[in-house]
RODO-2510 file (C-alpha; in nm, 4 decimals, decimal comma):
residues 471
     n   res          X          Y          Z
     1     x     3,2321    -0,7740     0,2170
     2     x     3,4044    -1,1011     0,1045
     3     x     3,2629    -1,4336     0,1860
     4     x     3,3851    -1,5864     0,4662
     5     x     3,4968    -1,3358     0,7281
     6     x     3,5050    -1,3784     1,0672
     7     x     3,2098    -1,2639     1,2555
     8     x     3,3820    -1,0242     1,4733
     9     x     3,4629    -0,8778     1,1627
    10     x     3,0819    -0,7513     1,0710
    11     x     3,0365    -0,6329     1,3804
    12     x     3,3535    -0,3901     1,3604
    13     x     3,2298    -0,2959     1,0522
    14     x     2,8976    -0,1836     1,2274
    15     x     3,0112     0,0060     1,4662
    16     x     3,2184     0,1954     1,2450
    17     x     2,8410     0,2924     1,0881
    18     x     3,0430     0,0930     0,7550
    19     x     2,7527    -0,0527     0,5073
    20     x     2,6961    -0,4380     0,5303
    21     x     2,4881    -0,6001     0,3404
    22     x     2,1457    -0,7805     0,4870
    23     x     2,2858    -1,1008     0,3822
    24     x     2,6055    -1,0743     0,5877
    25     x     2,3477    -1,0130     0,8664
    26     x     2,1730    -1,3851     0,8172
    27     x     2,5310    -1,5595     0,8037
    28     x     2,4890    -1,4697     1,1914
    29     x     2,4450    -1,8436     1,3488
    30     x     2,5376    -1,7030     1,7560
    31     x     2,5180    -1,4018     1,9119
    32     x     2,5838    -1,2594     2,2534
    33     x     2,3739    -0,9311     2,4668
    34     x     2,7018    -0,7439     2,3958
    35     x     2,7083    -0,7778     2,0146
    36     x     2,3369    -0,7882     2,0019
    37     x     2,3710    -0,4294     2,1352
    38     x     2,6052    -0,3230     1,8488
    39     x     2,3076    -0,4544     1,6063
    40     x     2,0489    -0,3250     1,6958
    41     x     2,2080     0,0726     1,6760
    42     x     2,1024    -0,0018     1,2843
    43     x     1,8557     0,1619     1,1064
    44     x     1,5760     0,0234     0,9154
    45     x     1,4785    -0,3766     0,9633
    46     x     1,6761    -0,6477     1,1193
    47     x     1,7000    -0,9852     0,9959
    48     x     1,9235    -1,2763     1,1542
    49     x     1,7714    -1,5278     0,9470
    50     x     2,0531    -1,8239     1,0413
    51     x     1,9972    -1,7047     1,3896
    52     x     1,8882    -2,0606     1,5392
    53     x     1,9210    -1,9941     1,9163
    54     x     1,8567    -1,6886     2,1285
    55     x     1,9584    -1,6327     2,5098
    56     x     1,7139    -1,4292     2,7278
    57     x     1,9710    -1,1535     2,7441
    58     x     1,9731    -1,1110     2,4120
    59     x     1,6544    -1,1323     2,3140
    60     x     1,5550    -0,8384     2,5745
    61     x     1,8850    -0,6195     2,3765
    62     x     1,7270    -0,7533     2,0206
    63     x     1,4084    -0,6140     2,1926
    64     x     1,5691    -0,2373     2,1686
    65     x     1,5663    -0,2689     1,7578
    66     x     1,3470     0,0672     1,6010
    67     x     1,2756    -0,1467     1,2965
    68     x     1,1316    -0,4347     1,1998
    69     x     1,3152    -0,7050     1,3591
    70     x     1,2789    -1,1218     1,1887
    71     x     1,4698    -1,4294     1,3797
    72     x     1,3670    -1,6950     1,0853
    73     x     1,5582    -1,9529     1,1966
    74     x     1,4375    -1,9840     1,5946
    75     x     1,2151    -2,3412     1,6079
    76     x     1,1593    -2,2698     1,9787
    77     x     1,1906    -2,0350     2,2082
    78     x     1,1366    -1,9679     2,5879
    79     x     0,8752    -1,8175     2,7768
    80     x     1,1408    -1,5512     2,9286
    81     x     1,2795    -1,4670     2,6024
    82     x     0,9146    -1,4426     2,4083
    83     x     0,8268    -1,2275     2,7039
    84     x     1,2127    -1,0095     2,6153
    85     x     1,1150    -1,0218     2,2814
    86     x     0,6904    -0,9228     2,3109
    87     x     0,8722    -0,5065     2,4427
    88     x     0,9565    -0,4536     2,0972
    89     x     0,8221    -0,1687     1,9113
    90     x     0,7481    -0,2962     1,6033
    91     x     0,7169    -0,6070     1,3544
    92     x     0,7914    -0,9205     1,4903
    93     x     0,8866    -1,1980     1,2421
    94     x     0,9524    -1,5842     1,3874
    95     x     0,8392    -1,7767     1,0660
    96     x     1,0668    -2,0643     1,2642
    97     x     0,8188    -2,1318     1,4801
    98     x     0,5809    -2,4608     1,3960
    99     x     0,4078    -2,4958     1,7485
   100     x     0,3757    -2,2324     2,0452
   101     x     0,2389    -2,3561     2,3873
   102     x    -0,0053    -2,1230     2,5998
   103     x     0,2859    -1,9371     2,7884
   104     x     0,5306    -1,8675     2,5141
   105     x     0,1226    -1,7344     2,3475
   106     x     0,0556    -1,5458     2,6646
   107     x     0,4183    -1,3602     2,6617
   108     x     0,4359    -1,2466     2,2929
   109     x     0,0918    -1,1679     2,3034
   110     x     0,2114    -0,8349     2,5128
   111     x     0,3884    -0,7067     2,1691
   112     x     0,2165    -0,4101     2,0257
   113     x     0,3055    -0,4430     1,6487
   114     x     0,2411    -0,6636     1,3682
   115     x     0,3583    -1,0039     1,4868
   116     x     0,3985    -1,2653     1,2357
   117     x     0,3963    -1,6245     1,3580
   118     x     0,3390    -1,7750     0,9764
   119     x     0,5274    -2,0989     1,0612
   120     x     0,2647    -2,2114     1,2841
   121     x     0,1134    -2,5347     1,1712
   122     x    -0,1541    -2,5708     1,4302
   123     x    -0,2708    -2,3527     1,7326
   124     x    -0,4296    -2,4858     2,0077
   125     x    -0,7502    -2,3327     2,1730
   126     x    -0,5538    -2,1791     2,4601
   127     x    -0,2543    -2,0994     2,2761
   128     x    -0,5143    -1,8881     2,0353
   129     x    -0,6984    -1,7507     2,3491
   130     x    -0,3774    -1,6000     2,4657
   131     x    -0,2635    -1,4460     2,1281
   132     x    -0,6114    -1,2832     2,1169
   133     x    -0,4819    -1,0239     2,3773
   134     x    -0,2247    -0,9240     2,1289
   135     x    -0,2737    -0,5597     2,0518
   136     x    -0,1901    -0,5417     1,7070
   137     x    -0,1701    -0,7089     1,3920
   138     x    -0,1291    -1,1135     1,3819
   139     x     0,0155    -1,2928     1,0974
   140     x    -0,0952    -1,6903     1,1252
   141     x    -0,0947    -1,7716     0,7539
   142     x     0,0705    -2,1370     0,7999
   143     x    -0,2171    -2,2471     0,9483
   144     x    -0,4243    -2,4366     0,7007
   145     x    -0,6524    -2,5769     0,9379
   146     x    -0,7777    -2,4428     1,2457
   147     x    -1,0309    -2,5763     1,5013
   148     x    -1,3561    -2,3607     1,5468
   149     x    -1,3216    -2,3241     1,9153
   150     x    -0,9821    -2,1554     1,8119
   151     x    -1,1053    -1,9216     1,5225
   152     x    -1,3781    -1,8246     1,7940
   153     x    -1,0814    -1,6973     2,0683
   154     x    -0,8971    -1,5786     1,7293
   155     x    -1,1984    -1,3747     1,6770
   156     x    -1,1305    -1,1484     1,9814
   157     x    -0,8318    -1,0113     1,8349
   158     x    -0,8320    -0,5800     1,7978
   159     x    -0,6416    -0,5746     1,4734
   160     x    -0,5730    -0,7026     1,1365
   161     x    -0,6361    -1,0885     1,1385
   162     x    -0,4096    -1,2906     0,8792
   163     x    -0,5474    -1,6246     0,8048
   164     x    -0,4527    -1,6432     0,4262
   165     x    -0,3581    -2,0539     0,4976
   166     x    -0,7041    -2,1589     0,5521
   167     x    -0,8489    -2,3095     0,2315
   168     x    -1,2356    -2,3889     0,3779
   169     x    -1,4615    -2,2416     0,6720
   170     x    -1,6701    -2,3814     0,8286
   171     x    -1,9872    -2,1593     0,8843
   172     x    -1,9083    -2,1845     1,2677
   173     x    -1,5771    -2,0470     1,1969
   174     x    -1,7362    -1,8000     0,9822
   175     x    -2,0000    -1,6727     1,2410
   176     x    -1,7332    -1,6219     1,4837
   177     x    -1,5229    -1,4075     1,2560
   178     x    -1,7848    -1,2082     1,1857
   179     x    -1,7230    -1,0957     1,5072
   180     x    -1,3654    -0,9445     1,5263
   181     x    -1,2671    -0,5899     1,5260
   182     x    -1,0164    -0,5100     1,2184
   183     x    -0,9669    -0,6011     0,9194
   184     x    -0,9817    -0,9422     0,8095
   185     x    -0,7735    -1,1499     0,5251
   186     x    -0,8958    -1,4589     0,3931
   187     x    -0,7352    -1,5028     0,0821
   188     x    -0,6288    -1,8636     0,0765
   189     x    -1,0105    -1,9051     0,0226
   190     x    -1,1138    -2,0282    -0,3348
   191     x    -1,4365    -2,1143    -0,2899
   192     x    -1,7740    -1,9848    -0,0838
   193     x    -2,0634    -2,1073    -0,0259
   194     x    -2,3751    -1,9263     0,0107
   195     x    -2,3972    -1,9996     0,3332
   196     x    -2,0734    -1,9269     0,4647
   197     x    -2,0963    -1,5786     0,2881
   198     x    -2,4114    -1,5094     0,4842
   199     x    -2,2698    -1,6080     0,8291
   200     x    -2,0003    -1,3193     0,7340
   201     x    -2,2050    -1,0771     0,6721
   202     x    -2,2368    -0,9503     1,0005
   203     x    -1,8704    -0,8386     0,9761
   204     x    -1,8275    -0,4595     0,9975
   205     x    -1,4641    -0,4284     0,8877
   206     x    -1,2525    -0,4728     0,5471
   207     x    -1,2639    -0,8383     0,3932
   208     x    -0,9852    -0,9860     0,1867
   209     x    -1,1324    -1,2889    -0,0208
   210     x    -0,8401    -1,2674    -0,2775
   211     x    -0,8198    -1,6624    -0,3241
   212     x    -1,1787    -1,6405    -0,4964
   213     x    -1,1377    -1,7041    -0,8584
   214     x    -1,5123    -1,7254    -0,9239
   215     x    -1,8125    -1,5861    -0,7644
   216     x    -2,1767    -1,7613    -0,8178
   217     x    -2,4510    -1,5136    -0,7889
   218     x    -2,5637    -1,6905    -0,5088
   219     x    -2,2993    -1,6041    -0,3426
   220     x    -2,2598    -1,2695    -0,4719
   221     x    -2,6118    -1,1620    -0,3578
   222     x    -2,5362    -1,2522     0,0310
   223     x    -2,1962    -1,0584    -0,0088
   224     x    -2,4538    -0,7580    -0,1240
   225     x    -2,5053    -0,7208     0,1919
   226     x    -2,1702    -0,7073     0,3606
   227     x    -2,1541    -0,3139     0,4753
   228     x    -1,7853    -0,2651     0,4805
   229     x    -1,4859    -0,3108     0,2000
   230     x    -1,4901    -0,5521     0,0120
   231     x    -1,1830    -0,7166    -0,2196
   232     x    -1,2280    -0,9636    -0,4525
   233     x    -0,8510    -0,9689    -0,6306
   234     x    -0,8558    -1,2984    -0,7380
   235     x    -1,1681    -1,2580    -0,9548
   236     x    -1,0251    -1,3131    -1,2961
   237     x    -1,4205    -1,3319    -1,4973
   238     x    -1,7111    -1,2118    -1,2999
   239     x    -2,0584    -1,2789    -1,4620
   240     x    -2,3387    -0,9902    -1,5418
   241     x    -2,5505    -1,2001    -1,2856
   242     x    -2,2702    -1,1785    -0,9681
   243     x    -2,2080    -0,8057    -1,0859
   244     x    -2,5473    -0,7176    -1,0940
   245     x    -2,5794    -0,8875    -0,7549
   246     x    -2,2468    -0,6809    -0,6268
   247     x    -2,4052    -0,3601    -0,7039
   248     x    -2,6212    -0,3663    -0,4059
   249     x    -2,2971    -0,3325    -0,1952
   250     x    -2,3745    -0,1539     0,1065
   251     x    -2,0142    -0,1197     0,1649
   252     x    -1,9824     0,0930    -0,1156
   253     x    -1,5959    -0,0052    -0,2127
   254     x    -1,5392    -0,3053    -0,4468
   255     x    -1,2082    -0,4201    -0,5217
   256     x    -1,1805    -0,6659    -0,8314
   257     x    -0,8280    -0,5947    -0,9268
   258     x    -0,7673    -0,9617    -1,0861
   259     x    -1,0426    -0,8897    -1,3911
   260     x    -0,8591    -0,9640    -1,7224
   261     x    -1,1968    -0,9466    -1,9267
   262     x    -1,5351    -0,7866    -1,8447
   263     x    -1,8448    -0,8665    -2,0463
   264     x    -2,0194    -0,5086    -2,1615
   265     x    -2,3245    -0,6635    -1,9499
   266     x    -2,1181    -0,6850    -1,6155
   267     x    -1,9434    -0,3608    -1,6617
   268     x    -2,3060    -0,1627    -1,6994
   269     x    -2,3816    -0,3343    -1,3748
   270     x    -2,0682    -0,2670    -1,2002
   271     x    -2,1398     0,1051    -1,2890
   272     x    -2,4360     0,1222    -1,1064
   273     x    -2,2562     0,0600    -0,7813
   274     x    -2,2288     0,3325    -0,5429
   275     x    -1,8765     0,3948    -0,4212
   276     x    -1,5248     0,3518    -0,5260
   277     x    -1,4347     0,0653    -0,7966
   278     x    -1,1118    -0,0865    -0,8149
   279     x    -1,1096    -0,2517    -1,1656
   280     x    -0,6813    -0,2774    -1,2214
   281     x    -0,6824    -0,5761    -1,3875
   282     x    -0,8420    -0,4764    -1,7517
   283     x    -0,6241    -0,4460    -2,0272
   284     x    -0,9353    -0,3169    -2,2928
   285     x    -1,2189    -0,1655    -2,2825
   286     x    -1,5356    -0,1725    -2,5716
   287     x    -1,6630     0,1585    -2,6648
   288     x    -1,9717    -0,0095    -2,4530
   289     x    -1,7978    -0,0553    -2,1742
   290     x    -1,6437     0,2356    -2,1709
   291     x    -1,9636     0,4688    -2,2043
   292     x    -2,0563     0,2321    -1,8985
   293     x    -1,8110     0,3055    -1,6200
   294     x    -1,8769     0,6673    -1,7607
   295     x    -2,2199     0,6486    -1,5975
   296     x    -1,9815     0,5505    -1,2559
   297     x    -2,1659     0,6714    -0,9249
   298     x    -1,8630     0,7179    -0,7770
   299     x    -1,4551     0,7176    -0,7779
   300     x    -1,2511     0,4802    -1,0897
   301     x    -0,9546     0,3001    -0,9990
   302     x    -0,8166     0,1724    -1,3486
   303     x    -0,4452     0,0640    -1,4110
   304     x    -0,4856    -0,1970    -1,6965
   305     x    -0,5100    -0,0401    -2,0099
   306     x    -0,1478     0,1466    -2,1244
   307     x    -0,3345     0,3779    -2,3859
   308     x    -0,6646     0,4926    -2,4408
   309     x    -0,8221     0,6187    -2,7458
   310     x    -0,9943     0,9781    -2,8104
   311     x    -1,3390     0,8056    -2,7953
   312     x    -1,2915     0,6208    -2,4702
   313     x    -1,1381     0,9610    -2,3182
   314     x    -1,4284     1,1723    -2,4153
   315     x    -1,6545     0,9109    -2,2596
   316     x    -1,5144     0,8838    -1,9374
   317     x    -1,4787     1,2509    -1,9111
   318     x    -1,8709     1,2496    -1,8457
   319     x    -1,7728     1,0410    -1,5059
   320     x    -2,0051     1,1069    -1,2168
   321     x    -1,7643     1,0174    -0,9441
   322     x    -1,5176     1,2919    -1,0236
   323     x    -1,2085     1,0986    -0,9612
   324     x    -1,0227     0,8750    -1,2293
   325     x    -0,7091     0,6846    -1,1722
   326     x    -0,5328     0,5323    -1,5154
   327     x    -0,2461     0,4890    -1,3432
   328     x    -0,1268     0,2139    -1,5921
   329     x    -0,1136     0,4657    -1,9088
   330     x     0,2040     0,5012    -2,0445
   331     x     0,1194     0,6585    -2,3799
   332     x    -0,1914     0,9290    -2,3687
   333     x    -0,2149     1,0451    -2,7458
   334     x    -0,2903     1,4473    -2,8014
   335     x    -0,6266     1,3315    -2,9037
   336     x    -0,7029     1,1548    -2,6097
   337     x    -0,5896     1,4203    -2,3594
   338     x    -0,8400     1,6355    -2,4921
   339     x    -1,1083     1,4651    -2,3915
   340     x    -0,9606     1,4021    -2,0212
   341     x    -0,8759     1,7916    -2,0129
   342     x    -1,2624     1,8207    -1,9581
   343     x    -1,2763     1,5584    -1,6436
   344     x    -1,4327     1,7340    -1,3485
   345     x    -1,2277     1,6028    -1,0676
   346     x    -0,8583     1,4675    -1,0065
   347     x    -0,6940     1,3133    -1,2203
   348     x    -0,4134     1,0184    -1,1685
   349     x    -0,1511     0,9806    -1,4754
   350     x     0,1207     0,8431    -1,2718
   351     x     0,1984     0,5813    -1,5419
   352     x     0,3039     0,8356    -1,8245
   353     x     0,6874     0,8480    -1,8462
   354     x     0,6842     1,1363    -2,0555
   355     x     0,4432     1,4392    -2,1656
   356     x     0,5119     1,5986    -2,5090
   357     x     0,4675     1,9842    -2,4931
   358     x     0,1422     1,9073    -2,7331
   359     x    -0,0327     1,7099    -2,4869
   360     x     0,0376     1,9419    -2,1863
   361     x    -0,1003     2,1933    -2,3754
   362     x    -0,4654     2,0074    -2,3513
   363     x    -0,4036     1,9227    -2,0170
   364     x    -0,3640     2,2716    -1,9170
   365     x    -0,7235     2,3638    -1,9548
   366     x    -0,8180     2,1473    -1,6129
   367     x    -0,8959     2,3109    -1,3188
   368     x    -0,8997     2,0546    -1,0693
   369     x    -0,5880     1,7845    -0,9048
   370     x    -0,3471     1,6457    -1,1962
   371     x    -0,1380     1,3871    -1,1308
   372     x     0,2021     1,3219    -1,2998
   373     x     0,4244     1,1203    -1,0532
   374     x     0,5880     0,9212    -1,3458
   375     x     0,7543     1,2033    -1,4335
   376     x     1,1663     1,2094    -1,3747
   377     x     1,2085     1,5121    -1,6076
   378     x     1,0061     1,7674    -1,7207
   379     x     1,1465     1,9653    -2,0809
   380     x     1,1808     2,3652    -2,0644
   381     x     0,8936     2,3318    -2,3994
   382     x     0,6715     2,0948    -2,1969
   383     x     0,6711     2,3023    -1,8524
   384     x     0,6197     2,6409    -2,0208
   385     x     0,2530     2,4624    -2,1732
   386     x     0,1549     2,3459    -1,8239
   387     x     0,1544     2,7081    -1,6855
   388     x    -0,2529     2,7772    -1,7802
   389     x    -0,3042     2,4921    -1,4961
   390     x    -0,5424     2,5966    -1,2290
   391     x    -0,5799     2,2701    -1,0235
   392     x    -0,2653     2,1709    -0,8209
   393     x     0,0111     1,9715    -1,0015
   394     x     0,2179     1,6817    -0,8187
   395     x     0,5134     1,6111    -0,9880
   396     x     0,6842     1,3705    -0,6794
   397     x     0,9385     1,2033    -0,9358
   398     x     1,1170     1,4662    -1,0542
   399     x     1,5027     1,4789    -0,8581
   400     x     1,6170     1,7412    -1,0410
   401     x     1,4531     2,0548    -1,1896
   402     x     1,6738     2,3208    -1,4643
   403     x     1,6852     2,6883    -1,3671
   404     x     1,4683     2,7394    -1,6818
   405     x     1,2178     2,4914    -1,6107
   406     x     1,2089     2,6323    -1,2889
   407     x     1,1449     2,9332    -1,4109
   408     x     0,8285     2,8142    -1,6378
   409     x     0,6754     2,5840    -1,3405
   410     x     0,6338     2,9352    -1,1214
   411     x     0,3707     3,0076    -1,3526
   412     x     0,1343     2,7183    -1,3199
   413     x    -0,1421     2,8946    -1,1664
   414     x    -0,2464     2,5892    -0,9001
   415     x    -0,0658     2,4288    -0,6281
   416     x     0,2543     2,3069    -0,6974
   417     x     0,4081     1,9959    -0,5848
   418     x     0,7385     1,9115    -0,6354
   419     x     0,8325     1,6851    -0,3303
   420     x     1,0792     1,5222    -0,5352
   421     x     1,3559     1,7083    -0,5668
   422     x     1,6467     1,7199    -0,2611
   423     x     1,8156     2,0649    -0,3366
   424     x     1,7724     2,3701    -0,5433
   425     x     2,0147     2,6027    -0,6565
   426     x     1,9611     2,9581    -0,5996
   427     x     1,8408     3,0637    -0,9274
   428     x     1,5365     2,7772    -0,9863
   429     x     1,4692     2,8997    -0,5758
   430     x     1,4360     3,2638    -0,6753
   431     x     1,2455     3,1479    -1,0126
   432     x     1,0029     2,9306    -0,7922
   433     x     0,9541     3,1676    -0,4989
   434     x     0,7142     3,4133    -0,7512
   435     x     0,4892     3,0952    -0,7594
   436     x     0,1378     3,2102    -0,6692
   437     x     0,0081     2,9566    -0,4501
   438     x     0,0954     2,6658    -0,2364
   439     x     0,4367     2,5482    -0,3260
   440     x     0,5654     2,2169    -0,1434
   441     x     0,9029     2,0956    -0,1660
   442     x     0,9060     1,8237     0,1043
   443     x     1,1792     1,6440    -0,0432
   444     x     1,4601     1,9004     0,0084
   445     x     1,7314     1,7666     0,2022
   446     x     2,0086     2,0610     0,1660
   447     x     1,9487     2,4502     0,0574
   448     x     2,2244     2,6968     0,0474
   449     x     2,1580     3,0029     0,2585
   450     x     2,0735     3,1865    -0,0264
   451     x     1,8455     2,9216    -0,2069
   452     x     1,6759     2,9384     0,1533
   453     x     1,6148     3,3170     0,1885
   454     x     1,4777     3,3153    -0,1408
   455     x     1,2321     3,0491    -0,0496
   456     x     1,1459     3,2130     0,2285
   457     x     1,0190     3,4944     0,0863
   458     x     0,7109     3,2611    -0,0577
   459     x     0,3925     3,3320     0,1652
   460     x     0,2521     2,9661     0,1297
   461     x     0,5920     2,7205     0,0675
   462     x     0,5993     2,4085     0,2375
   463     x     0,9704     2,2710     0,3694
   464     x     1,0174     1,9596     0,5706
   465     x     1,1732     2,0680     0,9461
   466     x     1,4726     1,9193     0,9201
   467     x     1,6107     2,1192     0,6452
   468     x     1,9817     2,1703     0,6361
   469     x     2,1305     2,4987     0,5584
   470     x     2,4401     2,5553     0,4000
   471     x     2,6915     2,8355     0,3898
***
């Protein structure tokens, strides 16, 4: 699309279902119910970011969008077309917006998505009472103040509560959004007191303090007691005395994804913590640390390192959770796989790129989940040394799959996953309908009729329902 055609021009090319590029979209500055109506026959989201003014007609046709829908440039907007606008289906995006008065709060508050009003600068107590009603997600990260008497009707809210802009909370505030029913984010956040921690405590749902850079032990022993989710992803150090404090979580699921180093001290007290850890952040481990988080109580969630050695393997194969994620490996030496071979419980290696036939050879010997969605190709050599594999075997990435490698895959003993690829000629579908348990193949998008009758003939295959046949 060249710069600079006329606008009736992208909407011809729309309703000739022609491409057009999202950024021909926001060169829209007007736009009337009847071309509205051509829009919103689109798949996928809608953006009309140069959008500036909106009519109530076509707001209510906008309304009719299946995706998410954003109007970034509207500063204002009426009562009658917030209430047009509050029947759609799903996200709502007006970043434009820097104040909303009680009605125009009182009519969007009748959408039943996410609705994102980030643009706000301030929110008045009734203007907040009003968007409490809103049945759904609300997005108010602009505001970087709020008063109390708002965050209290705020509090009300059913849903996920966005207040990333607030940078200090009063305990008050705190109290009151202890209160509320969903998850709440409060990542703009880089400090907490003691006793702001404790008058959250009472809150029963997932809390986001991502802002927090460092956590005293003060504070860390009132958060102890906080019984749901708990993420801490801006944590970048994290004492033994605040980990030691954070293994009384009653919550049981610690997220501390921003950790570039961990003292051997704090990891031995993080593993003492019952419940999932989320630990991404960590590049290395000690051999300390390492025998540590092998003494884990529960699940691993580790994305940092991009190799680990034989002894760190072996170590964390004694892991009392049963389920490791080293999701950011993208080299796993023979000698190393070896020792994960003996983990008792899935395993996540969706970092690894590539698996030499020597290494799936180790692997082989598992007989629980194995993970390998960073796979795009899989060699004849390495397939036929996966076969011995009694857990189930995801390999999502792969688009295409070789009649021979088809071939090998129907041996692996386990499940088989292979949601990946779109189409399958008849040969690989013959090859993979002799596979012995569940085979899933989600992804397929066309099948000859032959491919088809073949895969049919597989007592546990899994095909997605709209499936087209071809001659």
């Amino acid at each position: 699309m060249q710069k600079g055609l006329p606008l009736v021009v992208l909407f011809v090319t729309v309703a000739l279902a022609q491409p057009i590029a999202a950024q021909n979209l926001d060169k829209i500055k007007k736009l009337s119910a009847d071309q509205a109506a051509v829009l919103v026959k689109r798949s996928g989201p809608l953006s009309l970011s140069s959008l500036a003014v909106i009519t109530d007609d076509t707001a209510q046709v906008l309304s009719q969008h299946n995706g998410a829908l954003s109007l970034g440039s509207l500063t204002t907007i009426t009562p009658e077309a917030a209430k047009a606008l509050a029947l759609h289906k799903n996200d709502l995006h007006l970043p434009g917006l820097s104040t909303l008065a009680q009605a125009e709060a009182t009519a969007l508050a009748r959408h039943t998505g996410t609705l994102f009003l980030d643009g706000l600068s301030t929110l008045s107590v009734e203007a907040a009472t009003a968007l409490s009603l809103h049945a759904g997600g609300l997005s108010l990260e602009g505001l970087t103040t709020v008063d109390d008497n708002a965050v209290k009707a705020l509090a009300r809210l059913k849903g996920p509560l966005f207040l990333g802009g607030l940078t200090t909370l009063s305990n008050d505030a705190a109290a009151s959004l202890s209160q509320h029913d969903g998850p709440l984010f409060l990542n703009g956040l880089t400090t907490l007191s003691a006793e702001t921690a404790q008058a959250l405590i009472p809150f029963k749902g997932s809390l986001f303090l991502g802002g927090l850079t460092t956590l005293t032990p003060d504070a860390a022993k009132v958060l102890s007691g906080f019984t749901g989710p708990l993420f801490l992803s801006g944590q970048t150090k994290l004492s033994p005395e605040a980990a030691g404090a954070l293994t009384q979580l009653s919550g049981g699921v610690l997220l501390i994804n921003g950790l570039n180093t961990l003292s051997d001290e704090a990891t031995w007290a993080l593993s003492q913590l019952r419940g999932p850890r989320f630990l991404s952040g960590l590049s290395l481990f000690s051999n300390e640390s390492v025998d540590s988080l092998a003494k884990l109580k529960g699940p691993l969630f580790q994305s940092g390192p991009s190799t680990l050695s034989s002894e760190a393997a072996n170590a964390l194969q004694q892991l009392d959770g049963g389920v490791l994620f080293l999701s950011g490996l993208t080299v796993l030496p023979p000698e190393s796989v070896v020792g994960l071979s003996q983990l008792k419980g899935p395993l996540f290696l969706s970092g690894l790129t590539a698996l030499t036939p020597v290494a799936a050879k180790a692997i082989s010997q598992r007989s629980d989940m194995l993970f390998l969605n960073g796979l795009t190709t899989l060699s004849p050599a390495t397939a036929a040394e996966l076969a011995p594999l009694k857990g189930a075997l995801i390999l999502s990435s792969l688009a295409t799959l070789s009649d021979e490698t088809a071939g090998l895959l129907a041996k692996v003993q386990g499940p088989l996953f292979l949601n990946g690829l779109t189409t399958l000629t008849p040969v690989a579908a013959k090859a993979l309908s002799r596979h012995a348990s569940i085979l899933a193949l989600m992804g397929l998008e066309s099948l000859s009729s032959e491919s088809f009758l073949f895969l049919c003939g597989h007592p546990d295959v899994r095909l997605p329902s709209d499936l087209r046949i071809t001659d």
